[in-house]
C-alpha angles and dihedrals in degrees: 000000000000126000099225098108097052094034083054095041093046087059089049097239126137121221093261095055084047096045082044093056089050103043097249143102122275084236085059092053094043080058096049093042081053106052094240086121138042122259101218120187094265092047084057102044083059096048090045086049091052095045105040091240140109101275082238091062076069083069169000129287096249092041090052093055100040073065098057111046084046087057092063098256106113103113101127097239126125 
């Protein structure tokens, strides 16, 4: 479970403000707030910008890293 809904609503935004910060629709970020689509690692440095946080406030460890090794980045080097 991801962060994003009480991280959005803490900052008082709607989704369409939010969508509205990230360039997307508010039906893009309810997907994302529900879990029905992947936060990647660019997904969540859009999100952190928007929201004046660290992109992994958005989530959990395992779920940050889930991101990361989706993104491609997973090559083992520092």
């Amino acid at each position: 479970l991801n962060h994003l809904r009480a991280l959005r609503e803490s900052r008082g935004l709607t989704l369409e403000q939010l969508a509205a910060a990230v360039g997307t629709t508010n039906q893009q970020i309810s997907h994302l707030e529900l879990g029905k689509r992947q936060l990647t690692v660019a997904w969540l440095k859009r999100l952190a910008a928007a929201l004046d946080c660290h992109p992994w406030a958005i989530v959990d460890g395992e779920e940050a890293m889930e991101a990361f090794v989706a993104s491609g980045r997973d090559s083992g080097t520092s």
